[in-house]
N, C-alpha and C positions, 0 to 999 in steps of 0.2 A: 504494500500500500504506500503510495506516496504521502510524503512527507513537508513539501513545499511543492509549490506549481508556480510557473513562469507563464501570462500571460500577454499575449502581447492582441491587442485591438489594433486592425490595419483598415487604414479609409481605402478602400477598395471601388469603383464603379462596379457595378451590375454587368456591363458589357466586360471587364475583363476578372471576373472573377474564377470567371473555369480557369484560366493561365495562371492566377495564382491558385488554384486548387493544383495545377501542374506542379509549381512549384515545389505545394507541400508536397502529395505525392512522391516526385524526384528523392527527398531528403529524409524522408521520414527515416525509411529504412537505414542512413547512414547515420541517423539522431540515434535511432535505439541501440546501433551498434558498436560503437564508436567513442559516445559522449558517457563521461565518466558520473553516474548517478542517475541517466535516462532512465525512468521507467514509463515514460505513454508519451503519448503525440497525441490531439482531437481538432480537427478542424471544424469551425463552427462557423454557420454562414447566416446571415440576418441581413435583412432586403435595405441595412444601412452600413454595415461592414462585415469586414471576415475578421475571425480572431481565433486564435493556435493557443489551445492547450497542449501545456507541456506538465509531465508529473514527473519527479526528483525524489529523493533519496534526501535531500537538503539543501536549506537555501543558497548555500555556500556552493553546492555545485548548479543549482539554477543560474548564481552569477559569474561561476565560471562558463557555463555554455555561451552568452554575451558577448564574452571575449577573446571565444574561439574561432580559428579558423573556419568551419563551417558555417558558423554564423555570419560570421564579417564577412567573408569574402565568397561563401558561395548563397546563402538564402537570400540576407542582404541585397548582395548585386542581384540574382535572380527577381525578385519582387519591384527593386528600383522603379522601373519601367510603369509599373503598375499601381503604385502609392500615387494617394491625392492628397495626401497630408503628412504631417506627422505620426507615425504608429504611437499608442500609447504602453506602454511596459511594465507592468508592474510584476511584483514577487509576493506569493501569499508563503505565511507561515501555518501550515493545521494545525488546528489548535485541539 
């Protein structure tokens, strides 16, 4: 069971939202295997943005994933193209 979640709320339009459902898609598989403390991935879509559950092991690896190469330089750049705003990022602790 996780133990901290890493959400992030992205301004997405409607017309390209399946491209970023590609993107999660694309990474998911490399999030669970890869990233130290991943346990889930949820992509969530609402007819005003898309937003990515992630679940952890802890918060401390939720803000290591941030800082990671998969993140910066491949979701990041992937989604770029597709962002109408600022993503919002937050980190939950379960309580």
């Amino acid at each position: 069971m996780a133990s901290a979640y890493l959400e992030i709320t992205l301004p997405i339009d409607e017309a390209d939202r399946a491209k970023a459902a590609d993107i999660y898609t694309q990474f998911k598989g490399p999030f669970l295997a890869t990233i130290p403390g991943a346990l889930s991935k949820e992509l969530l879509v609402h007819t005003q943005d898309v937003q990515v559950l992630h679940g952890f092991d802890s918060t401390q690896s939720a803000q290591a994933y941030l800082l990671s190469d998969l993140f910066t330089r491949d979701v990041v750049v992937g989604l770029q193209p597709y962002l109408k705003g600022t993503p919002d990022i937050k980190v939950y602790q379960v309580a």
